[in-house]
C-alpha positions in Angstrom: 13.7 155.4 -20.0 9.8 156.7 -20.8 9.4 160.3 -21.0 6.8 161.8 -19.2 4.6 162.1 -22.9 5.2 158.6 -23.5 3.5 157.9 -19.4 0.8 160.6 -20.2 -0.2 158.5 -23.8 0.5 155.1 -22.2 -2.0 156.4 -19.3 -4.8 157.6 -21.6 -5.0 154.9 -23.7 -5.4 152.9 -20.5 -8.5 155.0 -19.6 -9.8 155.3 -23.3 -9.6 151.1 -23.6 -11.3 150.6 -20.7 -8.2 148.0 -19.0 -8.6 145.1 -20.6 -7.5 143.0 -17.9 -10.6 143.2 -15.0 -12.7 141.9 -18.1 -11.7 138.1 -17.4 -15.4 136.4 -16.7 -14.5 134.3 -13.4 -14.8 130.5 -13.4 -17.6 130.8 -10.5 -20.1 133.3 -9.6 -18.8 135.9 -7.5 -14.9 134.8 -7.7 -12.6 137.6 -8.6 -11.3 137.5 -12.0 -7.6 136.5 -12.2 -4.9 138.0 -13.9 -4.7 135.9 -16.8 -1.5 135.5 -19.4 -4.0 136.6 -22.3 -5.6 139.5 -20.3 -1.8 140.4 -19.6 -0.5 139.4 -23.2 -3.7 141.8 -24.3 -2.4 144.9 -21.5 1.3 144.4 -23.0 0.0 144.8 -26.5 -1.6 147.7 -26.0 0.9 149.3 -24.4 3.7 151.2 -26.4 7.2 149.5 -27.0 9.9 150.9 -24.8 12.3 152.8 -26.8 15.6 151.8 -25.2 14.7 147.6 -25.1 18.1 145.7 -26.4 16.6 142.6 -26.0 17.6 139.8 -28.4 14.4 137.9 -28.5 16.2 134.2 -28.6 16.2 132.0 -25.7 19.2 132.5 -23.4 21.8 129.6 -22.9 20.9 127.7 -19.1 22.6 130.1 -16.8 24.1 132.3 -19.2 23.2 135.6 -16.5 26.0 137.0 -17.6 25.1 137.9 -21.3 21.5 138.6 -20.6 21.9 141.1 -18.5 24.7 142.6 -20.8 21.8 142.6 -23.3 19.5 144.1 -21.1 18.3 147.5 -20.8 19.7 149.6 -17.6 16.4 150.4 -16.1 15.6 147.0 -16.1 18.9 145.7 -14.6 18.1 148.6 -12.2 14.7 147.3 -11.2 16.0 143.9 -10.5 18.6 145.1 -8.0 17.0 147.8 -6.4 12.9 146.4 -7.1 10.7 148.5 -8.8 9.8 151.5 -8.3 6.0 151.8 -8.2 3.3 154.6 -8.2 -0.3 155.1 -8.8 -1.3 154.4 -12.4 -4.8 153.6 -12.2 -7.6 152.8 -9.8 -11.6 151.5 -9.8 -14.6 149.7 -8.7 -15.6 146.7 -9.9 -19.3 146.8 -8.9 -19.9 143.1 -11.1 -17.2 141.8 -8.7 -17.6 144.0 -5.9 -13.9 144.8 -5.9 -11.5 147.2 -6.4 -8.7 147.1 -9.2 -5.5 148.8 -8.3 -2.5 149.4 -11.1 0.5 150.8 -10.2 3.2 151.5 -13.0 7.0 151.0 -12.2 8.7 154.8 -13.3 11.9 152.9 -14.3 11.2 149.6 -16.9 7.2 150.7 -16.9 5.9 147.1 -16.0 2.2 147.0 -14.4 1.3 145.9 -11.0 -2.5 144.7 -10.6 -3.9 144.4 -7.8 -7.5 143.0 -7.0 -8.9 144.4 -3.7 -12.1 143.2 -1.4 -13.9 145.7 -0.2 -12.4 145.5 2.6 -8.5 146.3 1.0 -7.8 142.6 1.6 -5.6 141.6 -1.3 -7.8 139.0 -3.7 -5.1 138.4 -6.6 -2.5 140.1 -7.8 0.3 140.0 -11.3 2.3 142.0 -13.0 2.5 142.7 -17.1 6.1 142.9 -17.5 7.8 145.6 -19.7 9.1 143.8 -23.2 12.9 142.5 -22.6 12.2 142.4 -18.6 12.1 138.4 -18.1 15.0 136.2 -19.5 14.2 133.6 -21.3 15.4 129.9 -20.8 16.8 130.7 -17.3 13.8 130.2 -14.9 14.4 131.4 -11.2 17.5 133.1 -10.7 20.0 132.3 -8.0 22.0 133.8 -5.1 25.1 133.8 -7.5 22.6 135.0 -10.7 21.7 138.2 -8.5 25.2 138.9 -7.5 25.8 138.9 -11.1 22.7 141.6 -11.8 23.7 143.9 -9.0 27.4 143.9 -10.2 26.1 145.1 -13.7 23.8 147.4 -12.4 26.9 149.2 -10.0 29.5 148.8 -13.0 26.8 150.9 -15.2 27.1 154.2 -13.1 30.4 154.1 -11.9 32.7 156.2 -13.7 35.2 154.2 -16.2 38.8 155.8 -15.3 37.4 154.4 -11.0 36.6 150.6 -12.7 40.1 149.8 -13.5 41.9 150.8 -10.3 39.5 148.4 -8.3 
């Protein structure tokens, strides 16, 4: 989990860089930038490694849940059972565009949420940075049986051990 230094540094480098992602020149005049993998590869460079990712970098074995989610991080096996939990992070006008850009940072695995606004609030584009170690390799869209899997891990990891073994 961040601490609340490690939100306050990841936040002012944010301002200080200028968010990299609403730079993206649009294919068309007047079309909203997109959320691109590079300007999201560039955002996830930027931002600090978490301290608690586990994460074996290696693709997973096809539908090998079971030991990915053993290998991941708590928050993040948290965030996929519960969803993310978001709040403000960063907001601003995009006069070139004439749009807003809206950020919100999840407190728990610290992924990014953009969000590309008319001026109207209608919702233009949107995507998400994901925190290192969030996405599992190999596996591609989880299942019914995948999730059941994920919110057993995510109970097991808070309940107290001597009230696991009498289930």
């Amino acid at each position: 989990m961040t601490t609340a230094e490690d939100r306050k540094a990841r936040a002012a480098r944010a301002r200080r860089d200028g968010n990299a992602k609403a730079k993206a020149v649009p294919a068309a005049k007047g079309a909203p930038p997109a959320v691109t993998a590079t300007a999201t590869a560039r955002t996830a460079a930027k931002r600090a490694p978490t301290k608690t990712a586990k994460i074996d970098p290696t693709p997973v074995a096809a539908r090998d849940v079971r030991a990915a989610v053993r290998a991941m991080d708590l928050t993040q096996v948290q965030c996929r059972d519960f969803g993310h939990s978001w709040r403000p992070y960063t907001a601003r006008w995009i006069s070139r565009y004439n749009q807003y850009e809206s950020q919100q940072l999840c407190q728990r695995c610290s992924t990014i949420k953009t969000r590309f606004l008319s001026r109207t609030g209608e919702i233009v584009s949107s995507g998400y940075d994901y925190a290192d170690g969030y996405l599992i390799k190999g596996l591609g869209r989880l299942t019914g049986h995948d999730r059941d899997e994920i919110r057993l891990a995510s109970v097991l990891a808070v309940l107290v051990e001597d009230t696991a073994a009498d289930g």
